[in-house]
C-alpha positions in Angstrom: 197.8 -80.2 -115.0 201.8 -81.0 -114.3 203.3 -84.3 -114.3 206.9 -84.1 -112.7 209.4 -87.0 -112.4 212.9 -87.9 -111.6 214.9 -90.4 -113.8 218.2 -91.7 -112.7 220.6 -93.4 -114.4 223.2 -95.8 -113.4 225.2 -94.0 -116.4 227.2 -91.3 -117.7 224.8 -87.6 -118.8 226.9 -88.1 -121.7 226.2 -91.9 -122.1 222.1 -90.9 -121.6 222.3 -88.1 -123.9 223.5 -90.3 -126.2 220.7 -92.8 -126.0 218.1 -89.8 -126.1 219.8 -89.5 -129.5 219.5 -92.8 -131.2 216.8 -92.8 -133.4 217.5 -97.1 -133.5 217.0 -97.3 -129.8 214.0 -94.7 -129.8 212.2 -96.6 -132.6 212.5 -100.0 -130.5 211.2 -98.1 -127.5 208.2 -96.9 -129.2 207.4 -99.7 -130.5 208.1 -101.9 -127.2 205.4 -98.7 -125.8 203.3 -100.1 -128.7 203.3 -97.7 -131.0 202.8 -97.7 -134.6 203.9 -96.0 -137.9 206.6 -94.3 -136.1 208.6 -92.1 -138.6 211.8 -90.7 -136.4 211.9 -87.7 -139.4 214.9 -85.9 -137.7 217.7 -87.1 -135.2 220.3 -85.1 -135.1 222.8 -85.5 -132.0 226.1 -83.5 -132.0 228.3 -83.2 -128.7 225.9 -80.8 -127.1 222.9 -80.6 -129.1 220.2 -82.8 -130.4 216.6 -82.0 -132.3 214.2 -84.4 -132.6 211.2 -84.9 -134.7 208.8 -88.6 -134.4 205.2 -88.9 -135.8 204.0 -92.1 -134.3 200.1 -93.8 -133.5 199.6 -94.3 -130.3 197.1 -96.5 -128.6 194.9 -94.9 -126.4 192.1 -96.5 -124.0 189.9 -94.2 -123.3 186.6 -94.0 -120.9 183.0 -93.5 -123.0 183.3 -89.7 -122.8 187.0 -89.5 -123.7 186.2 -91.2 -126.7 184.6 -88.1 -128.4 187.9 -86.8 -127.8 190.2 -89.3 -128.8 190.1 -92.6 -130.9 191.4 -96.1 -130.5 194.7 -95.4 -132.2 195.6 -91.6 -131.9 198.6 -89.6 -134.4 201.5 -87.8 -132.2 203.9 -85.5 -133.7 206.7 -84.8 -131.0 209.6 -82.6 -131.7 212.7 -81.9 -129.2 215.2 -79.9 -129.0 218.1 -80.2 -126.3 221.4 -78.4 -125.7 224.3 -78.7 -123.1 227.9 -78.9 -122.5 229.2 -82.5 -122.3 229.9 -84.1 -119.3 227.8 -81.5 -117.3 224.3 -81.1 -118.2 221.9 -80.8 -120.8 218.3 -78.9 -121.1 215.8 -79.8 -123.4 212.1 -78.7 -124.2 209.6 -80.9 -126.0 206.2 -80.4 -127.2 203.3 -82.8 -128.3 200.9 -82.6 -130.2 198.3 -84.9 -130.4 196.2 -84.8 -133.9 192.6 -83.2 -133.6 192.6 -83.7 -129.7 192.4 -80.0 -127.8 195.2 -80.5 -125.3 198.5 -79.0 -125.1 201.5 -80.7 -123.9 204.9 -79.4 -123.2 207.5 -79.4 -121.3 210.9 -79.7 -119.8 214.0 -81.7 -119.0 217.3 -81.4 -117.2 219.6 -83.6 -117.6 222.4 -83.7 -114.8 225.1 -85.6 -112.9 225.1 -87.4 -110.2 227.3 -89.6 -107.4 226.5 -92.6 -108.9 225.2 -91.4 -112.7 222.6 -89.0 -113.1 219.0 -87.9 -113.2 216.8 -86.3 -116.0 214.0 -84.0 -114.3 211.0 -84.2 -116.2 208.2 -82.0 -115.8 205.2 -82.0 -118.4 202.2 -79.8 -118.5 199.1 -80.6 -120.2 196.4 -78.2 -120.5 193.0 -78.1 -122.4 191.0 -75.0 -122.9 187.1 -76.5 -123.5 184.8 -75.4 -120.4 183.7 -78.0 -118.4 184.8 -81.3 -119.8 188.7 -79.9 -120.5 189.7 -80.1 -116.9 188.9 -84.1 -117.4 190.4 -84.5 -120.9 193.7 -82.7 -119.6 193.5 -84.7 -116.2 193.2 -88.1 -118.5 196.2 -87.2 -120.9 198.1 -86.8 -117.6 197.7 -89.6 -116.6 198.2 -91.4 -119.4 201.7 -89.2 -119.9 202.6 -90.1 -116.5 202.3 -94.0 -117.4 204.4 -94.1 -120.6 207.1 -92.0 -119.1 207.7 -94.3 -116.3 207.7 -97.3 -119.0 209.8 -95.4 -121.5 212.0 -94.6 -118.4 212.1 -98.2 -117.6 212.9 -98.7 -120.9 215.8 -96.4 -121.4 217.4 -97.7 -118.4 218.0 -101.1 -119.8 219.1 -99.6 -123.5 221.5 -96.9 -121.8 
């Protein structure tokens, strides 16, 4: 299952970048997300590179056969890593894990400018191997990845 979006900015890709590297301002927007426990282990921004590493709990609402799957509060471990040349662009690739849940999620960004700012493509892939009831637990995750990017996007825009 893929999740794409497109994030634009009224600000600089060097002014985003920035923001994506600010382990104050993601802290405060996990936390505003309603996470808990968040540990931002590794930030490290330069002028065209930045890895990340966050453990966090997450809330999770899940429907009564989800819920074998996944609990009330649910541990993430997220790492990034990004590179770019100021001014123009910057890549990154991320991957999630959520703790004792059989999904994989991964993905992609690109960072660019534009006429008035710029946009970050996104595009996440979440994918679950069990037969039968993995097509559902992948198609939930989605969804649920889909929500909190468009409030962490929300989010970032008012920080950046």
């Amino acid at each position: 299952m893929e999740v794409k979006a497109k994030h634009f900015y009224d600000a600089s890709v060097d002014a985003v970048f920035a923001c994506f590297g600010n382990a104050e301002k993601i802290t405060a927007k996990l936390e505003a997300l309603g996470a808990r426990n968040i540990d931002v282990s590794r930030c490290d921004l330069t002028a065209d590179s930045l890895e990340i590493d966050i453990t966090r709990e997450v809330p999770t609402d899940a429907p009564g056969m989800m819920k074998k799957f996944l609990s009330d509060w649910n541990s993430v471990h997220q790492t990034e890593t990004w590179t770019g040349k100021p001014g123009e662009h910057f890549s990154g690739t991320f991957n999630i894990e959520l703790h004792g849940v059989p999904v994989t999620i991964k993905g992609t960004c690109e960072l660019t400018p534009t006429s008035t700012g710029s946009v970050n493509d996104v595009t996440v892939t979440v994918e679950c191997g069990i037969p039968l009831v993995g097509k559902k637990l992948a198609e939930f995750v989605a969804h649920n990845c889909q929500e909190s990017m468009e409030k962490e996007y929300q989010l970032i825009k008012k920080a950046v």
